[in-house]
C-alpha positions, 0 to 999 in steps of 0.5 A: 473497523476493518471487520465491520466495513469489510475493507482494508484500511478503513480504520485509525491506520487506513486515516494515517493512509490517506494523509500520507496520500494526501503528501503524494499528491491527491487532492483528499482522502475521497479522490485516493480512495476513488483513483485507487484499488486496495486489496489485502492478502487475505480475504478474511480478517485476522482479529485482534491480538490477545493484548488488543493493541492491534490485529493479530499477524496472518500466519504464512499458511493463511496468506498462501491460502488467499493468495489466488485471490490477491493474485487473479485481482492482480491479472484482472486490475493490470495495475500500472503502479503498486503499492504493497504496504507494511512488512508481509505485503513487501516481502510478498512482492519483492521478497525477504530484506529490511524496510531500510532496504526498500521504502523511497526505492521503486522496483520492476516496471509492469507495474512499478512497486513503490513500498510504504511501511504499515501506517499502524499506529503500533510501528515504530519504524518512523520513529527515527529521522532517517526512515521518516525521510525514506517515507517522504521519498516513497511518498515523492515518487508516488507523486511523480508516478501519479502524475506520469499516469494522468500525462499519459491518460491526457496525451492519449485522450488528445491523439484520439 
């Protein structure tokens, strides 16, 4: 799907995405997807793997390769919250560890990184109680930051 549409998260996991959003607050998957920027650490996408159950994983010199891209989007945008989804997104904004280690915990400031596990339908991750509850408190956080952004955005409106 992501192939066709050219857009990240577009497909069976890009509908996993926007329930998960809807638990963070937003009213539908069309507000989240206006009110949101969604880019992808490469320009091009990667196939499927030999298998075809799922894509095939970017090699390390691919994702190097777009990173200028991913990174002037970055400068240009000035995001105040990000959210790097599944594994290599993590670990391209925090760096290497554990999935347990980082989702439902925020990093940095400007902007805040609040990491989401990969919505694939082939990650087993959620598969144990612990880590859906660590899901549930990324999600709470991207609530509360939400929030935090639109109080902000109407306390500026407000002064002027």
């Amino acid at each position: 799907m992501e192939r066709e549409s050219r857009r990240p998260f577009s497909g069976r996991a890009g509908k996993e995405l926007d329930r998960w959003m809807l638990r963070a607050g937003f009213r539908d998957a069309e507000e989240f997807r206006r009110l949101t920027y969604i880019a992808a650490l490469m320009r091009c996408f990667p196939g499927r793997n030999r298998q075809n159950t799922g894509d095939l994983r970017p090699p390390p010199a691919a994702v190097a390769n777009c990173a200028h891209w991913l990174d002037a989007e970055l400068k240009l945008l000035q995001p105040k919250v990000l959210i790097p989804v599944g594994q290599m997104a993590i670990a391209r904004f925090i760096g290497p560890g554990s999935l347990e280690e980082r989702i439902g915990k925020r990093f940095g400031e400007r902007p805040v990184i609040v990491p989401l596990p990969h919505p694939s339908g082939q990650n087993r991750w959620l598969n144990t109680p612990a880590n859906r509850e660590r899901l549930n408190a990324a999600l709470a956080l991207i609530s509360e930051l939400r929030s935090n952004v639109a109080t902000t955005k109407r306390t500026r409106r407000a002064k002027q």
